[in-house]
N, C-alpha and C positions, 0 to 999 in steps of 0.2 A: 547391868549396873545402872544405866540411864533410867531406866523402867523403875530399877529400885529407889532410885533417887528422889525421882518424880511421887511415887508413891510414900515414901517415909517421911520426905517434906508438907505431903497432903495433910495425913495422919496423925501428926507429931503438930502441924500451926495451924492446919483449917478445920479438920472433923471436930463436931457434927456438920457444920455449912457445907453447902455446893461446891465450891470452890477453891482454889489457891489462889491468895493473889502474891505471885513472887517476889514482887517487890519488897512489899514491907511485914512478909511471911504471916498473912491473917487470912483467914477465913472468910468467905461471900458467900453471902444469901440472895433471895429476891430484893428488888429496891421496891419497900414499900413506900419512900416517897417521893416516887415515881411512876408509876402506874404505867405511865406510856412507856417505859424504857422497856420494848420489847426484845432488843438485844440480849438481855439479863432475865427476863422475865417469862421469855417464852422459854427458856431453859433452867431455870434453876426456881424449883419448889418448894425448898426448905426441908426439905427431906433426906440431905446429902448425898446427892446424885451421882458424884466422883466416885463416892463407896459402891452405891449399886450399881454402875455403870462397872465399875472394873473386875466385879467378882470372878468373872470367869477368865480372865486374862489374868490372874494370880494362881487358879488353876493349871493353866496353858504353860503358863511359864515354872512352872516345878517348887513355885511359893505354895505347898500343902496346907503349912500350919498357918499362915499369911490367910489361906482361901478360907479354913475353917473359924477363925479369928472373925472375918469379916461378915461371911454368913451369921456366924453370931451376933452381931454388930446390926443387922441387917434385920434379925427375928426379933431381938430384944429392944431396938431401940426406931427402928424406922417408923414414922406411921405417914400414911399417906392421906391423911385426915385434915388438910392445911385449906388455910382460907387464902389461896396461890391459882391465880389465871394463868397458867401453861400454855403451851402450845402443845396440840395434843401430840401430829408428828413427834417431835423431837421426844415428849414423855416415853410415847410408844417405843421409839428403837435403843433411847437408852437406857429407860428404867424398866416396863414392861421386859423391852429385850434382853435384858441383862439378868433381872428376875427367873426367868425362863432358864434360859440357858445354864445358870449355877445351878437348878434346880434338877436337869439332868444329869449335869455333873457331878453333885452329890449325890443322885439315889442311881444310879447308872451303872453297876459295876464293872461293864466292859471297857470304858471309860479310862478306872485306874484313879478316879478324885473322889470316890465316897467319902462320906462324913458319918462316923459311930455316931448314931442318936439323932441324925437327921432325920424329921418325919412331916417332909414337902409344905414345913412352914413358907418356904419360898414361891411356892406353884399356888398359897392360900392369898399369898400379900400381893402375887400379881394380880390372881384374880379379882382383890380389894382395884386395886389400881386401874383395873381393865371398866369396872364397873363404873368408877369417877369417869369415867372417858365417852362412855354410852352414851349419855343425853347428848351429845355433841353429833350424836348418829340420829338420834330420836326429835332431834328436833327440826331439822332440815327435811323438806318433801321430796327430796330428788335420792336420800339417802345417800348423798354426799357429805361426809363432815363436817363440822362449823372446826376453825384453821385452832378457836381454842377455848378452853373451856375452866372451869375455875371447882378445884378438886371439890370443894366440902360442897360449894351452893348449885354447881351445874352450870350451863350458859346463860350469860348475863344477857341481859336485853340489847344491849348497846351491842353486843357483839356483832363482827361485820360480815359481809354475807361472803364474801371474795376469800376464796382461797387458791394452794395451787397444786399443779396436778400432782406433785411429789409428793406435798403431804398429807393430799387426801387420797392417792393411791398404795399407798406407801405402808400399809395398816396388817397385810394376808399374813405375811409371816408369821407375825406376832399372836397376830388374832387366832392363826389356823392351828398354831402350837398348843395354843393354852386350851382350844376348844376340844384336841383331840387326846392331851393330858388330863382335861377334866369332863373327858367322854358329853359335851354341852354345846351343839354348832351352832347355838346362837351367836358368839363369838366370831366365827369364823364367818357364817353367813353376812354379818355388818359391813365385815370387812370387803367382801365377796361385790355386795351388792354397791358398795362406792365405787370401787375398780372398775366392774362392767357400767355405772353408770356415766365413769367417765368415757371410756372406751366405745359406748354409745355414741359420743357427741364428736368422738373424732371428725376428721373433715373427709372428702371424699376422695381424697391423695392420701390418707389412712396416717395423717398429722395430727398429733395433739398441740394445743393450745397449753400455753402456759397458767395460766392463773382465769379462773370460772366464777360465776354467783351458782353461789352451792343452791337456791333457790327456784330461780330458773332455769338454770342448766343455761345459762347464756355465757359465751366465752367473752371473759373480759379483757385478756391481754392474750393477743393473738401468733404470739412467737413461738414457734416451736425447735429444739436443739437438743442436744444431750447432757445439759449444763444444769447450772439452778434453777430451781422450780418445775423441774420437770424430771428430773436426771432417775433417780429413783424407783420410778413408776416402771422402766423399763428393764431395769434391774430387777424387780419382784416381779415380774410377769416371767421371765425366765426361772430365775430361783423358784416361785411358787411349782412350777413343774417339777424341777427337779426334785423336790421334799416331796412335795406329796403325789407326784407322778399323776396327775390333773389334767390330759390333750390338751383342755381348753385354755388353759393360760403359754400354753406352747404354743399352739394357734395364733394366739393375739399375739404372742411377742414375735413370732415369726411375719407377721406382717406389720407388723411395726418398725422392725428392724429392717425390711426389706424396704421400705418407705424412706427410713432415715438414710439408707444408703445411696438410694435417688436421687433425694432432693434437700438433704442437711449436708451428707458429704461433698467436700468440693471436689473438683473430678482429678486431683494430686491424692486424693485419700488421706492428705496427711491436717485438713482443716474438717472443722463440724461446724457451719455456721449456725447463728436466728435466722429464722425465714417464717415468712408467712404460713400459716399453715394452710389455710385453704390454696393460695396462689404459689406459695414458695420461693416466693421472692425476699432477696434478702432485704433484714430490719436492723440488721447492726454489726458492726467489724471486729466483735472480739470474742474471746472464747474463756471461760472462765475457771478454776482452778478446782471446784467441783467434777468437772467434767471430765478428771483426770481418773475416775474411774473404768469409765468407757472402756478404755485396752482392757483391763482384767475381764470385763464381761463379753470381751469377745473372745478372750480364751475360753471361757466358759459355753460359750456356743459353739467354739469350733471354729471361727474365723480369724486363723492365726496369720494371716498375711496383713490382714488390715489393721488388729491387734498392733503389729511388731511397727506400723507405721505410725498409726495415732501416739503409739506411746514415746516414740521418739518427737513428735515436737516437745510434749513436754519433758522430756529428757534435758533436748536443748533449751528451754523454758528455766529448769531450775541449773541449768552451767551457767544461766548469764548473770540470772540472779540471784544463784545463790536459796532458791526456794519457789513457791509458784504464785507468780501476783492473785491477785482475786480475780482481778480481769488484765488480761493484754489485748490490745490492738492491734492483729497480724498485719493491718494495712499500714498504718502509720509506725509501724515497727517501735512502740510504745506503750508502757503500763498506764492503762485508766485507775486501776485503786491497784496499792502496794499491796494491800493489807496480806499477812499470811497467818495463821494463827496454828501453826503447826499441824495443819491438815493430812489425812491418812492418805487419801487416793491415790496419788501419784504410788506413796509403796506399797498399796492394794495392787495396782496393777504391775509392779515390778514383779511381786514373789508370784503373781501367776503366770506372770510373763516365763520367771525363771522355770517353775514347773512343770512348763511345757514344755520348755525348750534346752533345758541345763545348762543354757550359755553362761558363761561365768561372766558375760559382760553383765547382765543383771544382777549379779553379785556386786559386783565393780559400782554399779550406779545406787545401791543399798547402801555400800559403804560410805558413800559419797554425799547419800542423805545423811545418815548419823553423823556425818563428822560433822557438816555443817548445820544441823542443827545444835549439837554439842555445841562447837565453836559460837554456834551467834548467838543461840535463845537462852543456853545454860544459866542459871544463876543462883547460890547458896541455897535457897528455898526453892525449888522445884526448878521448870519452863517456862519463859512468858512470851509470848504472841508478837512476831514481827510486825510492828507498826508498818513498815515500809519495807520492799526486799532491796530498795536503791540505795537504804541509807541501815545503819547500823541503831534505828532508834525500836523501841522495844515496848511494850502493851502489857501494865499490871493485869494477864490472866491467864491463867493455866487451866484450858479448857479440860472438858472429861474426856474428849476422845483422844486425848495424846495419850493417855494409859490403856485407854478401852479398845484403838483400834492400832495408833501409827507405830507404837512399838512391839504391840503383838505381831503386825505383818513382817516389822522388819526382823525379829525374834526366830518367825519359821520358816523366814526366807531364808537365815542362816543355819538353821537347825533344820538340817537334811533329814536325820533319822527321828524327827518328832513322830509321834505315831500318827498325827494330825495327818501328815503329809505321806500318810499311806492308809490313812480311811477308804475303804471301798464304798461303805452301805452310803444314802442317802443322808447327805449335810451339804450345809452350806454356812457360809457367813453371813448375817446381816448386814443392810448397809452400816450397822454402826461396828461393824466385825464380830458380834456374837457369835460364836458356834451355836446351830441348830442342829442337833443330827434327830433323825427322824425316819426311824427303819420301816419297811414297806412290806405285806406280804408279799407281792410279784415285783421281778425286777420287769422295769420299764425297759423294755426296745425299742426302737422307730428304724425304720426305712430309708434309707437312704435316697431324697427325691432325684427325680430326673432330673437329665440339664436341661428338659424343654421346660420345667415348673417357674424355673425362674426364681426358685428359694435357693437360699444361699445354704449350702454344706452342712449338716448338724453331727457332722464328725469331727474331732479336729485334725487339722493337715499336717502332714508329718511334716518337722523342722530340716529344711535344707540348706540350713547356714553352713555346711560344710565344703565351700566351694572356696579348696585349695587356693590362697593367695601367698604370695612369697613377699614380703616387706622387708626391704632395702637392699636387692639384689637379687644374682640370678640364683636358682635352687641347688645350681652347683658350686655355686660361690663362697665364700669365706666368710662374709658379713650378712646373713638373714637369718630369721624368723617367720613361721609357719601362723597364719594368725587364721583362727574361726570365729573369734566373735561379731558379734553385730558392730559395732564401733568400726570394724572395720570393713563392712560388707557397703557395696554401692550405694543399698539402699539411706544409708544414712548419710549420707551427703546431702541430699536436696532436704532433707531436715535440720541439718544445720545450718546451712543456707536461709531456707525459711527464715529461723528462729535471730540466726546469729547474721546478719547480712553485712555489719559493718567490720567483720573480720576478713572478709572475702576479697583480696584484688580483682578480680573475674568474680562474674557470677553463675553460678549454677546450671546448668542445661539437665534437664530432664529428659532422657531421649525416646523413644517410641517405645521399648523394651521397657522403660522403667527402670533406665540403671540412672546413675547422676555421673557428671565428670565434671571438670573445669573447661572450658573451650577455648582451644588455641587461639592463640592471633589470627585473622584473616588481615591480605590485604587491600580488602575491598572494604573502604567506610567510607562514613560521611557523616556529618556531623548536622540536627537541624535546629535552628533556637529560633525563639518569638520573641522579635521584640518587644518594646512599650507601647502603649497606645498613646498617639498622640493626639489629644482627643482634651477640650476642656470641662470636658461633662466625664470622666471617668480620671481615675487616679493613676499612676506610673506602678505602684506595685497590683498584682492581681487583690481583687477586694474579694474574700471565702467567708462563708458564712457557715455557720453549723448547721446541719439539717440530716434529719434523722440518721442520727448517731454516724454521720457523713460529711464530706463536705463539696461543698457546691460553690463554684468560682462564675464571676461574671465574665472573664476572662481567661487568654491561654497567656497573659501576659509572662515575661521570665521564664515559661516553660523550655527545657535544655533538655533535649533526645541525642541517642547516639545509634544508631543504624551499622549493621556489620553485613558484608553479603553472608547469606546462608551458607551452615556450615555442614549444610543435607543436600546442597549441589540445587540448582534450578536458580530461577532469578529471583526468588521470595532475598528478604534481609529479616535480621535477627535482631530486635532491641535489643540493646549491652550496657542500656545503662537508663534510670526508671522504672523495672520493673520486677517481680520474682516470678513472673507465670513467664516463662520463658519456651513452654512447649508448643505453644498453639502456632498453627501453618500460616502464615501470612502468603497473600497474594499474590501474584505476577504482573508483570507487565508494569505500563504508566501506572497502575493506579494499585496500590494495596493497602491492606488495613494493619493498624498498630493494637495489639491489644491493651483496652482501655487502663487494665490493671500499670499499663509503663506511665498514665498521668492520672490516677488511682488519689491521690493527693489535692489535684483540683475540682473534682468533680463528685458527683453524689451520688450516682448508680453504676453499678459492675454493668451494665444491658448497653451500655456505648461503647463506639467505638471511632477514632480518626480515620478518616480517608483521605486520604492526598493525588491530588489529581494534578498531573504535572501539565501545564503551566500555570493551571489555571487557580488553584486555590488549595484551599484544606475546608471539609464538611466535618463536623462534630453529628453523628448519627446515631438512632437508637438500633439496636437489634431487633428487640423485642419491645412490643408495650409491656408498659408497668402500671400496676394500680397505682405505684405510688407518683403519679407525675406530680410534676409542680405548680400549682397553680399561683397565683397572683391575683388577689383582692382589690381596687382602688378604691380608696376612702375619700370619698371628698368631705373638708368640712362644713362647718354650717354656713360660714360664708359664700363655699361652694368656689372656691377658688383654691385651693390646697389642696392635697391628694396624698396619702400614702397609701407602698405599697408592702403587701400582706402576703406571709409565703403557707402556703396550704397544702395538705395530701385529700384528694377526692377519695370519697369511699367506694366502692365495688357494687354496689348497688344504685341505683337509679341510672339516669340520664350518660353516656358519654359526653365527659364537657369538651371532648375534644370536636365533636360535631355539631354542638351549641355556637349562636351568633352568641357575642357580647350580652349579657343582660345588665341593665340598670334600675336599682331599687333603692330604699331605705331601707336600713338599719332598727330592726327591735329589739330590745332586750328586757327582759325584765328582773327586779329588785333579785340580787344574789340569795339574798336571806330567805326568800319563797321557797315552797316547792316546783312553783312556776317554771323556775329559773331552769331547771335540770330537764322538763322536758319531758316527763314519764305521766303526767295525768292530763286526760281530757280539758282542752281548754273553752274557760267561760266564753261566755257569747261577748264581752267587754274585750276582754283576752282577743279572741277571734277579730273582731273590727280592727286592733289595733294591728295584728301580723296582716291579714288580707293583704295578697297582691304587693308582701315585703320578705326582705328577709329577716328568720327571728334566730337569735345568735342563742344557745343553749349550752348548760356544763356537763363537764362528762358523768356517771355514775347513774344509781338507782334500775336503770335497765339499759338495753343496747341500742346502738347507733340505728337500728332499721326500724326501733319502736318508733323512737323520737322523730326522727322522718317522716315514719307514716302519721304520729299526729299531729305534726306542723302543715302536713298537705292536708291533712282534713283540714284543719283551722284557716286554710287560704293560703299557706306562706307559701313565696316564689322560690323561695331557698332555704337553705337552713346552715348555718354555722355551729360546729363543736368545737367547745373550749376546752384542753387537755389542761384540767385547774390544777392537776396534780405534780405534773413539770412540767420544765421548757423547752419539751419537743413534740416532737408531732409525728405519729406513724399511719401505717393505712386503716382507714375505716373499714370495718367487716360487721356485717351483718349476722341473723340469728345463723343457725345449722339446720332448720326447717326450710322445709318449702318456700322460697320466695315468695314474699307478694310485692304488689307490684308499686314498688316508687317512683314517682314522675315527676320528681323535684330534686335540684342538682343536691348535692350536701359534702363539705369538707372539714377536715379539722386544722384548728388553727392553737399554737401553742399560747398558755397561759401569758407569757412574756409578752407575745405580740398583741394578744388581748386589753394588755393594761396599754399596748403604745395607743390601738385603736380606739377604745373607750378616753383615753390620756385624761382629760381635765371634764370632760363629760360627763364624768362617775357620781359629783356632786348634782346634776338634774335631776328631777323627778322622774320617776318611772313610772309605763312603761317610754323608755328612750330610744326616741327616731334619730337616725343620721341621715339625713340625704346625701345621694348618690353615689350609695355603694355597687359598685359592677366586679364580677366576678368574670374572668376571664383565662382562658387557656394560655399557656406557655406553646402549646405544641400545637399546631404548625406555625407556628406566628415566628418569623425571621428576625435576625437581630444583626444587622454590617455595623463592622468599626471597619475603620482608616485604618489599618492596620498594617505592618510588615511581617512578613516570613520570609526567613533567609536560607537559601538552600545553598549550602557551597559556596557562599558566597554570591548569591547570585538576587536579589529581590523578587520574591512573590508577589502580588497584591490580592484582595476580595478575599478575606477571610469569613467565612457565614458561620455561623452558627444557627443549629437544626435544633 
């Protein structure tokens, strides 16, 4: 009925357009005047995408005469002939994929949706559409794709070289379908040769990078996670196997997947962070609503234990809010964007969840998305898109995938006996939910690996949720119930916890087994707070600054711990209040560690940790080094009496600055509006006199941080500074994925923000522009004492250090 809704409101006030907008029941097209509005533009071509996007979910869902109506709709009146800049992705999996897919549907008769008098108009108009898509293959040297391309005229020149790995790996499917229905592997090879070329450039922890210059094959944004901009790629490396029974994309995803599990998963299983891909250190604190795929695709490999965990945070994710933010912040236990635009994932990986396991709790949590989407998004003309999931305000637009994927999943999540859900041969769904079925002469076997390979299972593991609990009494009692769902198994407690923490009077313990429980009282505590600093050079509250996607306090000022003795026996203690990582073995004796995640709030790297040395003080210590330390600029101005200070991430290559004395230079820069300015071409001999034996300050783009390095040290510079012009933060510099050469010049980046404090009123000079007395210097080892109190019990500390 929802499905039908959504669909007759389309048909009836928006077709021919793209869109619904359900507000005021009209129709959307591209904004042609706006050009940049990539939001609308990278998906909607004027071609009516809702219609080609939905065809085979009207099939699916038992609308025959609806399916055949549309295909109609589709032959007589689509043309894909538009003078429309697309994004190729999103073209590809909804229109391409949608093309497809109806096209087996109608000529297929195992099926059960044929169409009298269909004759693979639909399999000619993909092809039309696959073709608009090519130059965006053909023009790139690495035969990675340009991210979009513009149907009638091709790639425009201005088109930008930066794509990312999802949606330029993101292509096999599509591509391999159409090329083996119209017996043509040019298709398929395009597709073929992006995938392996990104997969080439992986790092050497077997990391992909998020977003590439499709040109140079240089990584431009170096995060890698299972979320946006990346999410995808690992999902059709898997599926591509399974359709067309390929090793080689099993291979790739099996080590890919064993990589993510290393060093993306947190070691609770139930978090996937950003991390570095070469280093794998983490880039940022939150997990995005995309990514709620992930569970389904580990049912699909077999890894149904980590499955049943990932999907419960976001289980808890949409109880609190009612749906799944775009991003949440599992540290700050807070939403960065509400936005929700009634996205499939989370019920992609519910109905797989449930198919593997028949737990009716994944029924439970289906039901529980429809209602609440009914209840909030509903409106007389269709669905429209949660502005916010904190507040009840609502978004004129009714994307194509609430028809195309979130109601089909939740459709055959409830429809047991679809025949969908007892397919044997060779299918799969698209990310955008197309069915693909794609019969094979041999069935595909594999081997079961060893447990010395260190691959993870490609069977899936039988469901053992059946471990007898008696809920609300004893089993021979008068008042119980017999419960087997997940909701009610251990393992969902420390996900709740997680997601939900301010419901919790106690918090969560995670115990060696992996079960979760609530932790008795002990009566061993103690309670430890930081005072104020008394101090006229610092302020009474802690002064926290943003820093990469973190935060960083110059203080432990107001910090409030609560210590419990262990409730594992020994003399370790237990944080009970500050933190959610609550399983890690704290120390003995005088001196033991607090794990840093319990003041996670003041500080800016997970790699520290508290040490308290009784009488003497508290150390703030790293663990580990990080690429990303912090560095500190001083700016002296021209007077040369003034000074600011500049917060920077050093890059991975060159010099360690942590074993550099001080160095003191000038400031270069030159005019923004150059090519100069960015740092990718050889510099004039004019050029060169003026950086010699300075530092010359450089924007980010045109090539990588290890170019612009190596041509600043030819040109004489003592340093080199990157400007992140793009936003106001700052992450780790990473260099090519080639061979090292050799840098001997320190280099950091510093955010756009702090760039205008630095330049400030100096912007009006002539270029190229000296500053005297810039020094760049290390934070680490360099000491920092306040005057400070720490109270133990009532008892005063003094000598607080910081490390």
């Amino acid at each position: 009925e929802m499905f039908h809704h959504g669909w007759s409101s389309y048909m009836t006030y928006a077709y021919p357009k793209d869109e619904l907008n359900p507000f005021n029941c009209t129709g959307r097209g591209s904004d042609r005047y706006d050009p940049t509005n990539i939001n609308i533009n990278d998906v909607l071509g004027d071609y009516g995408v809702t219609l080609v996007d939905t065809l085979d979910t009207l099939a699916i869902m038992g609308e025959q005469r609806e399916f055949e109506n549309a295909v109609k709709l589709v032959t007589r009146h689509v043309s894909f002939n538009q003078d429309s800049k697309v994004q190729v992705f999103e073209t590809n999996i909804r229109s391409l994929g949608g093309l497809l897919s109806a096209h087996i549907l109608a000529s297929e008769s195992q099926y059960g949706y044929t169409i009298d008098g269909y004759n693979g108009e639909l399999l000619q108009a993909a092809k039309d559409l696959a073709q608009r898509l090519v130059p965006a293959f053909q023009m790139s040297r690495t035969g990675i794709p340009y991210p979009r391309v513009n149907l009638r005229f091709g790639v425009p020149k201005s088109e930008t070289v930066e794509t990312c790995t999802a949606g330029a790996g993101s292509l096999i499917l599509e591509f391999g379908v159409l090329s083996r229905l119209t017996n043509d592997p040019f298709y398929e090879n395009l597709a073929k040769k992006a995938l392996k070329a990104l997969w080439e450039r992986r790092s050497d922890i077997d990391l992909m990078g998020n977003a590439i210059n499709l040109q140079t094959g240089q990584w431009v944004y170096a995060a890698s996670s299972v979320g946006a901009g990346i999410d995808s790629f690992f999902e059709y490396l898997l599926k591509a196997h399974i359709l067309f029974g390929d090793d080689e994309y099993y291979d790739m995803f099996e080590d890919a997947y064993s990589a993510i599990m290393t060093y993306v998963a947190d070691s609770s299983g139930y978090l996937y962070k950003n991390v570095d891909m070469a280093s794998a250190q983490l880039m940022s604190h939150w997990i995005d609503s995309l990514s709620a795929f992930w569970p389904g695709l580990q049912v699909l490999y077999g890894d149904l234990e980590m499955a049943i965990k990932s999907h419960l945070t976001y289980y808890n994710l949409w109880k609190k809010y009612r749906g799944i933010p775009e991003r949440y912040n599992f540290v700050q236990d807070d939403v960065d964007i509400g936005f929700y635009p009634i996205r499939p994932e989370f019920a992609e990986s519910t109905y797989f969840l449930y198919r593997a396991t028949r737990d009716p709790f994944y029924l439970e949590v289906g039901e529980m998305i429809l209602e609440d989407i009914n209840d909030r998004a509903r409106l007389p003309c269709g669905f429209a898109s949660l502005a916010d999931v904190r507040t009840d305000a609502l978004e004129d637009r009714m994307e194509s995938f609430v028809l195309s994927e979130t109601f089909k999943y939740l459709y055959l999540l409830f429809d047991v006996d679809h025949p969908l859900n007892h397919e044997d041969s060779n299918f799969v769904f698209t990310t955008e939910g197309h069915v693909m079925p794609m019969p094979v002469k041999n069935n595909i076997t594999r081997q079961r690996p060893s447990e010395s390979s260190g691959k993870i299972r490609t069977t899936c593991q039988s469901y053992s949720a059946l471990q007898n609990q008696w809920i609300g009494g004893s089993p021979h009692g008068k008042n119980h119930s017999l419960s087997f769902t997940m909701s009610h198994q251990p393992v969902a407690d420390y996900a709740q916890y997680l997601i939900r923490r301010n419901t919790f009077s106690e918090p969560v313990v995670l115990s060696r087994d992996g079960y979760c429980e609530i932790p008795k009282m002990a009566t061993d505590k103690f309670k430890l707070k930081f005072g104020a600093i008394q101090d006229e050079h610092y302020s009474i509250t802690p002064r926290i600054l943003k820093l990469i996607d973190g935060l960083f306090s110059s203080t432990l000022a107001g910090l409030d711990l609560e210590f419990t003795k262990s409730l594992r026996g020994g003399d370790g203690y237990d944080v009970t209040k500050g933190s959610y990582d609550y399983y890690r073995w704290l120390s003995t004796g005088q001196s033991f560690q607090i794990p840093f995640l319990a003041i996670q709030p003041y500080f800016s790297s997970e790699l520290l940790a508290l040490e308290f040395h009784f009488p003497s003080g508290v150390v703030l210590s790293s663990r580990n080094s990080t690429p990303e330390e912090v560095i500190t600029v001083h700016i002296g101005s021209f007077d040369g009496i003034s000074q600011q200070n500049i917060i920077g991430a050093r890059a991975v290559f060159g010099p360690d600055l942590s074993e550099m004395e001080e160095m003191e230079t000038s400031l270069v820069i030159f005019d923004p509006l150059l090519d100069t300015f960015l740092g990718c071409t050889q510099y004039s001999e004019d050029e060169k006199n003026a950086i010699s034996g300075n530092t010359v300050i450089v924007g980010r783009g045109n090539c990588n941080f290890e170019d612009k390095a190596l041509l600043a040290q030819s040109a004489g510079a003592a340093a080199v500074i990157f400007v992140n012009v793009d936003e106001n933060k700052i992450f780790q510099v990473v260099g090519s994925t080639t061979p090292k050469r050799q840098v001997h010049i320190p280099s950091l980046m510093i955010s756009s923000k702090e760039a205008l404090q630095l330049l400030g009123n100096n912007l009006d000079h002539r270029f190229p522009l000296h500053i005297p007395g810039a020094k760049l210097k290390n934070l680490q080892p360099s000491y920092l004492s306040y005057d400070t109190k720490l109270t133990v019990n009532g008892k005063i500390v003094h000598n607080l250090v910081f490390v």
